[in-house]
C-alpha positions in Angstrom: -3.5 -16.6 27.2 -0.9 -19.1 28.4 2.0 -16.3 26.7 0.4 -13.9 28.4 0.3 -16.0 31.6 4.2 -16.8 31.1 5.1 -13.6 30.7 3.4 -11.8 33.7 4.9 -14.7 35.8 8.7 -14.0 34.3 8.6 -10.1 34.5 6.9 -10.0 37.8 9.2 -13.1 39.4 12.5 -11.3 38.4 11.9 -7.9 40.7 10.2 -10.3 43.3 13.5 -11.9 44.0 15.0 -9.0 44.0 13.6 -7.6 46.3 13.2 -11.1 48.8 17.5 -10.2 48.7 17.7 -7.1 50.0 19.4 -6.0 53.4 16.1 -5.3 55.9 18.1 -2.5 57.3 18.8 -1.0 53.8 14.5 -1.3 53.3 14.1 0.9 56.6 16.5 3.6 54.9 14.7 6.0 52.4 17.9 5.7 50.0 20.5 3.2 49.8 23.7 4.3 50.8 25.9 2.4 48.0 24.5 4.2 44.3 24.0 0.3 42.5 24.9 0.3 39.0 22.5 -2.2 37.8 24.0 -4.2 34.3 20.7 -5.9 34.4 18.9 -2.8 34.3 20.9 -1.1 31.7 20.7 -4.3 29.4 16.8 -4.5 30.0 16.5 -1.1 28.7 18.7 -1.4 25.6 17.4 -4.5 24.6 13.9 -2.7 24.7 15.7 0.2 22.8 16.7 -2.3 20.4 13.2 -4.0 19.8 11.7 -1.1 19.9 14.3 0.2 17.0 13.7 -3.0 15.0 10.2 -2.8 14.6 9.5 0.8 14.4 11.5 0.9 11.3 9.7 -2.3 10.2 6.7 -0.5 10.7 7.7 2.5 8.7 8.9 0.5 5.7 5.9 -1.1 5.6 3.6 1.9 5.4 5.8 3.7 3.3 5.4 0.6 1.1 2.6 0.3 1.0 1.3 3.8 0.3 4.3 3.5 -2.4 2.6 0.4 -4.4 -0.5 2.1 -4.1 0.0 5.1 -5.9 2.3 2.9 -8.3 1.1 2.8 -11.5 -0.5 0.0 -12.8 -0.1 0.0 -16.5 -3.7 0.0 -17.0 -6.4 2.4 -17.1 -9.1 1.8 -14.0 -10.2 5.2 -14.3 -13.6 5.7 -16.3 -14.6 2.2 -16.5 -17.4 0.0 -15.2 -17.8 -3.8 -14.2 -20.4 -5.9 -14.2 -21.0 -9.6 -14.2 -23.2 -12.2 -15.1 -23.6 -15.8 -14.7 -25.2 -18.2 -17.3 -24.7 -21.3 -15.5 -27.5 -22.0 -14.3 -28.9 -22.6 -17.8 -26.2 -25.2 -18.5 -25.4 -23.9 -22.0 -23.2 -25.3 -24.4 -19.8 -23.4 -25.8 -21.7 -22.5 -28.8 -24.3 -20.6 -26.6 -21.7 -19.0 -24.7 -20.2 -17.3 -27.2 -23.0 -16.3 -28.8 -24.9 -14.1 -26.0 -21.3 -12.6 -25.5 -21.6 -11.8 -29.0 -24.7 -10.3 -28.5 -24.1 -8.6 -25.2 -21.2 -6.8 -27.0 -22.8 -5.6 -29.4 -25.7 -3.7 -27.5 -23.2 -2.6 -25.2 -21.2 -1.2 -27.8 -23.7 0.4 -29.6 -24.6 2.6 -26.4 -23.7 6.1 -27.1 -22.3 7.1 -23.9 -19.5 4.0 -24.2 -16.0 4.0 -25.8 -15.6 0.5 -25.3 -17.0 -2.8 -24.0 -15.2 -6.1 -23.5 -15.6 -9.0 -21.3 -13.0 -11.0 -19.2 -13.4 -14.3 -17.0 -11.0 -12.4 -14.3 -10.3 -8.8 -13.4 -6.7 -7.6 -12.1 -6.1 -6.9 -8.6 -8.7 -9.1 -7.0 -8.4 -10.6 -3.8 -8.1 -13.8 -5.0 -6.1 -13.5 -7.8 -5.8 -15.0 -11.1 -5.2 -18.4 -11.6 -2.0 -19.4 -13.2 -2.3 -22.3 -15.8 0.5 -24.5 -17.3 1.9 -24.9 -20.6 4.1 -25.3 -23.4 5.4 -22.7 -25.7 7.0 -23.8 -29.3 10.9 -23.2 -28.4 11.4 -23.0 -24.9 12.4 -26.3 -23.4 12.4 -26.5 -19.5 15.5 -27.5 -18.1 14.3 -27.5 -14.5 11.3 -30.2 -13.0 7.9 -28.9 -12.7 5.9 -26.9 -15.8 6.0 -23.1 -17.0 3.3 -21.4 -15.4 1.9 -18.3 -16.7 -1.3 -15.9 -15.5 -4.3 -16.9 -17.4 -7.4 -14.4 -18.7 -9.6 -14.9 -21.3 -10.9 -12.0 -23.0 -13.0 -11.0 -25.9 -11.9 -8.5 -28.7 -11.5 -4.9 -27.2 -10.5 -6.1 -24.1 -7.3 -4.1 -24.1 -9.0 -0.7 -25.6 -11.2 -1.0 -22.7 -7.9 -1.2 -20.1 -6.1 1.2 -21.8 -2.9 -1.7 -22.4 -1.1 -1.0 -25.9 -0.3 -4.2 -28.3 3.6 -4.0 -28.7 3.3 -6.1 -31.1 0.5 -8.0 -33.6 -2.9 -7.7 -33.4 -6.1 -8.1 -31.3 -8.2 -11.0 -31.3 -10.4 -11.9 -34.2 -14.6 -10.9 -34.2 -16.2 -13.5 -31.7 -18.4 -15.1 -34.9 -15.2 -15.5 -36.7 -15.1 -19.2 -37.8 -11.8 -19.1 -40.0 -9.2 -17.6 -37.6 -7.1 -20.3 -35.7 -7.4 -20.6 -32.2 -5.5 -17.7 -30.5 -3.3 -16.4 -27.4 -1.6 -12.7 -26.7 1.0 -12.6 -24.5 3.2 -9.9 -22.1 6.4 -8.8 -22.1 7.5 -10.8 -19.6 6.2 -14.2 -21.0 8.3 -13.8 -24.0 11.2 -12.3 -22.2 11.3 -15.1 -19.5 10.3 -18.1 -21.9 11.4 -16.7 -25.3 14.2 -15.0 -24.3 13.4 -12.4 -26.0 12.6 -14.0 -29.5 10.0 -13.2 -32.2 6.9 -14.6 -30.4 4.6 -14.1 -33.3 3.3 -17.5 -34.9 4.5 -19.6 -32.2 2.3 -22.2 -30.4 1.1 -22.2 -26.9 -0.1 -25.7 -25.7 -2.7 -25.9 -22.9 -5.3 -28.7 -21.6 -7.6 -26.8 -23.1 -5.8 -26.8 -26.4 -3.0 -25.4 -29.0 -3.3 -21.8 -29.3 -1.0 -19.2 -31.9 0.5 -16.2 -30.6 -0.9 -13.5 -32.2 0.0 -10.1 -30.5 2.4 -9.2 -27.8 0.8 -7.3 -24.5 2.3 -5.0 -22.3 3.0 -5.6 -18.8 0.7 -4.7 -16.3 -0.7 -5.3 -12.6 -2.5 -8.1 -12.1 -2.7 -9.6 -8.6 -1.3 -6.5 -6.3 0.3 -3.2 -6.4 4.1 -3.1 -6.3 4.6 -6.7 -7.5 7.0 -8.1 -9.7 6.9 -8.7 -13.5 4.8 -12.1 -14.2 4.3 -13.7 -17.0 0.5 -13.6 -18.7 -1.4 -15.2 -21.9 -4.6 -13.7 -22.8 -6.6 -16.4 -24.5 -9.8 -15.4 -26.8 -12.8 -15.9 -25.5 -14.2 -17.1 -28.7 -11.9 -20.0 -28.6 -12.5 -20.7 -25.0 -16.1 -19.3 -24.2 -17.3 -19.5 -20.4 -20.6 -19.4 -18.1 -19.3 -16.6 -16.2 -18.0 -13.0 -17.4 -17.0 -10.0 -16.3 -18.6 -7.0 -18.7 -15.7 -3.8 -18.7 -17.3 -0.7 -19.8 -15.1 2.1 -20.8 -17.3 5.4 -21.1 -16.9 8.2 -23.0 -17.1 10.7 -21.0 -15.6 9.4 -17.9 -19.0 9.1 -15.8 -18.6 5.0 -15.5 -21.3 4.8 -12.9 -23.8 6.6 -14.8 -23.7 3.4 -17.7 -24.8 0.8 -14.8 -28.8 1.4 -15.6 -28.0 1.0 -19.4 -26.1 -2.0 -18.9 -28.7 -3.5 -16.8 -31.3 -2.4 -19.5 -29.5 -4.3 -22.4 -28.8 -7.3 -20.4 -33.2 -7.5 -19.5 -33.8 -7.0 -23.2 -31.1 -10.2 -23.7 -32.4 -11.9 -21.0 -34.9 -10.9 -18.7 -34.1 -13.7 -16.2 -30.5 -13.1 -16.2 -29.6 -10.7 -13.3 -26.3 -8.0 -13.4 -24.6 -8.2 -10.4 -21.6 -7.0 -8.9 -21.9 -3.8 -10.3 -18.9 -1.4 -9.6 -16.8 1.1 -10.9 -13.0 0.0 -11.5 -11.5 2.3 -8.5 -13.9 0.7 -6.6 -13.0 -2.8 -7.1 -9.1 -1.4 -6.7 -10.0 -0.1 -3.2 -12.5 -3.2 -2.2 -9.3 -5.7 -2.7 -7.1 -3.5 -1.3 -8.1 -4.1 2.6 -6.4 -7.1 3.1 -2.4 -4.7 2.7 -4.6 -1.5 4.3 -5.5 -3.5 7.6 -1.7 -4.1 8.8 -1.0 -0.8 7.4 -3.5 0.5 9.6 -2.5 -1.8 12.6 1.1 -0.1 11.8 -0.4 3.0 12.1 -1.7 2.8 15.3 1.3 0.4 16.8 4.0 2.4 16.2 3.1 5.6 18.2 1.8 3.3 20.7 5.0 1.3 20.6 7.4 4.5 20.8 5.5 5.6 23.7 5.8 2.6 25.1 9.6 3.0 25.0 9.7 6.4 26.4 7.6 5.5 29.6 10.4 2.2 29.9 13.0 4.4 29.8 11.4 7.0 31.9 11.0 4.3 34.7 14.2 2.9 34.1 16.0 6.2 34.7 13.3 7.1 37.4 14.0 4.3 39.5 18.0 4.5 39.1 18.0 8.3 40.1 16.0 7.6 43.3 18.4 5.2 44.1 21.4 8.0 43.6 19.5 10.4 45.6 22.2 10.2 48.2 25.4 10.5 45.7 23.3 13.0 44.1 22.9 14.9 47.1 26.9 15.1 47.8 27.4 16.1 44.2 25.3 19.4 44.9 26.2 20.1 48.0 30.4 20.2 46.8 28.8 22.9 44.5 27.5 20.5 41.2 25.4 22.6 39.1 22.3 21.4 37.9 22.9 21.6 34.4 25.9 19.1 35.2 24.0 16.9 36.9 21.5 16.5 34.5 24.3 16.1 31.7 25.5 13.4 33.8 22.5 11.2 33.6 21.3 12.0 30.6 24.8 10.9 29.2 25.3 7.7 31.0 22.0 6.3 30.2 22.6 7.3 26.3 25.3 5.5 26.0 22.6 2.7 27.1 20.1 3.6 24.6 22.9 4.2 21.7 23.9 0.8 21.6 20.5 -0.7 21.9 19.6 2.2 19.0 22.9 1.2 17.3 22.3 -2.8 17.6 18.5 -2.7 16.8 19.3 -0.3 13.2 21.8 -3.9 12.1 18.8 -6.3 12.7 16.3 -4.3 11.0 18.9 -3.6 8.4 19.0 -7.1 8.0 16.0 -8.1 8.0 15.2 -5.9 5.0 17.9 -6.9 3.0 16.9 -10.5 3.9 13.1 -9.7 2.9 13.6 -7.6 -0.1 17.0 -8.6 -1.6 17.4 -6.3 -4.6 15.8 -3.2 -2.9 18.2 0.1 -2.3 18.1 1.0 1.8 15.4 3.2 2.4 17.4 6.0 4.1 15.0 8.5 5.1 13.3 5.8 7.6 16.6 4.2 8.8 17.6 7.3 9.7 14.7 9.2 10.8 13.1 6.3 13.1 16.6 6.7 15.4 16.9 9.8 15.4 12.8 10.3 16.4 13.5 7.2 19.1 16.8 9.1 20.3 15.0 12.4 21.1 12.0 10.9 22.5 14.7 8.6 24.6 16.6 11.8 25.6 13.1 14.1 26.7 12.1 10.4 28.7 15.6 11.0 30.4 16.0 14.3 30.5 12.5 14.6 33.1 13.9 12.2 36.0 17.6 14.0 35.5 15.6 17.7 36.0 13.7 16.5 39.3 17.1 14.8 40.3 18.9 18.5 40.2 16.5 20.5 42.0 16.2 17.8 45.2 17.5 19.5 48.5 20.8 18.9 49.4 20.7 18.8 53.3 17.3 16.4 52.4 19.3 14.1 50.8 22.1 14.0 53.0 19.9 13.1 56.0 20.0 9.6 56.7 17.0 7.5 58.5 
């Protein structure tokens, strides 16, 4: 309110003492008799040319951004699966219980005929609040720098990367959840062994967490995990028989691509487990991907909406801006025609002279967004078809706001413009 409040005092005060300077005897006239060449005028109306340059083209990066990272693809397989989860908390159950009913669960759910696969996960990718990142240590790697490696942590049962459709580069999925022999376990990405490994044989090598050592048993490949369009991050998938939780979230791959129709058989299995234990949550992948995804498709919206309104915006400026100076000229004007001025030259005229204007402003506001992009997203290529299509959109639209007030201007009456009051 108080910006608001400041601003309607500063843009109202400037043409108010303005216009507590002007000649009474000049106010009695219909025209001026001098035409004024307002700088402050002309620099008003480029730097609005200029803003209006700088984010327009923000604005279209943005959306074309985003509608980029959300077709990208994300390495994964959403399509054709179900989520579910449950929550065993409330029981306070020990470890062994834990991994037991997920034992269980997997094995009723697997045993349904219309399912390809069944897994569970303590976190699913792309959720709106992301998946924790946990420290550690990783047999040859020694940190040079202060602070600890940081990697993205899931823990998932056996079939967990069927079920996403994510090939093993390398090694082997996790062992059965009853399996008592196998050493405690991790499968990591790409982009852990690239970043930490430098590129190394990962198998074998020992992952040391609070919650443990683990051996690297499989390498993972990359994937989304917290949003569309991001970078590479590293990830270790720890096995949820080693580290068995309260909470899960059942992935249900069917077989023949109806996900939703497997929610009443999940719900059925999980009753004859537990008949106290409620399912909830229940949605489809692509569901889950759009639900998180309304955070980016608000501003994109807002984008939407702002930047018509904002290039209109611009247009009606410039319209009054060149409005306002022509009815000032009316006079000049008026001797132009009546020494035999066409029309067409007059409206060249002004059209031309406030161009220039609106070029440099154009010209100016293109660096600054240029800039700015460069500044915001260092290694990305310059997204031509928006820096040059947003000018040359603003440069027509400035050119039909200039071209009405020049028209009007040519077809005024001589003689009416030469008579002074």
């Amino acid at each position: 309110m108080l910006l608001g409040a400041a601003c309607g005092l500063i843009f109202s005060g400037a043409p108010a003492f303005h216009l507590v300077r002007l000649d009474p005897q000049d106010g009695l006239r219909s025209t001026s008799n001098t035409p004024p060449r307002s700088r402050a005028r002309k620099v008003l109306m480029g730097v609005e040319v200029g803003l209006a340059t700088v984010v327009l083209i923000a604005a279209a990066l943005f959306l074309q951004s985003f509608r980029s990272a959300r077709h990208a693809d994300p390495r994964f397989r959403p399509e054709g699966v179900l989520l579910a989860a449950y929550d065993l908390s409330g029981r306070n159950p020990d470890k062994a219980s834990n991994r037991e009913f997920a034992a269980r669960l997997l094995e009723r759910l697997r045993s349904l005929p219309d399912v390809e696969a069944a897994a569970i996960a303590t976190n699913v990718p792309v959720d709106l609040h992301g998946i924790p990142r946990r420290p550690f240590t990783v047999q040859g790697h020694v940190r040079t720098e202060p602070g600890q490696d940081r990697a993205i942590s899931n823990t998932v049962t056996p079939g967990y990367f069927k079920v996403m459709g994510i090939p093993l580069l390398e090694g082997n999925d996790f062992a059965e959840m009853r399996d008592q022999t196998a050493p405690a376990q991790a499968i990591v990405n790409e982009e852990f062994v690239r970043r930490y490994l430098g590129g190394a044989e990962p198998i074998g090598r020992l992952i040391q967490t609070r919650a443990g050592s683990f051996a690297i048993i499989g390498v993972a490949r990359n994937s989304v995990y917290d949003a569309f369009g991001e970078a590479a991050q590293p990830a270790a998938y720890f096995s949820y028989r080693d580290r068995p939780e309260d909470q899960g979230q059942i992935h249900l791959r069917a077989r023949n691509g109806n996900e939703a129709a497997l929610t009443s058989e999940a719900r059925a299995v999980l009753r004859d487990l537990d008949p106290m234990l409620p399912l909830y949550d229940v949605r489809t992948f692509s569901q889950h991907i759009e639900r998180n995804l309304y955070l980016r498709r608000i501003p994109a919206r807002l984008f939407a909406v702002l930047g018509p309104l904002l290039l209109g915006l611009a247009a009606i400026g410039i319209y009054a801006v060149v409005s306002y100076a022509v009815a000032r000229r009316t006079r000049e004007l008026g001797v132009r025609l009546a020494f035999g001025a066409t029309s067409g030259r007059v409206i060249l005229q002004i059209i031309r002279e406030n161009l220039r204007v609106i070029a440099w402003g154009t010209a100016i506001g293109w660096v600054l967004a240029l800039v700015i992009s460069e500044r915001a997203t260092p290694k990305s290529v310059v997204n031509l078809p928006v820096f040059i299509g947003v000018p040359a959109i603003l440069l027509s639209v400035a050119t039909l706001a200039c071209w009405i007030p020049a028209r009007r201007a040519s077809r005024i009456d001589p003689m009416a413009a030469l008579r002074h009051e």
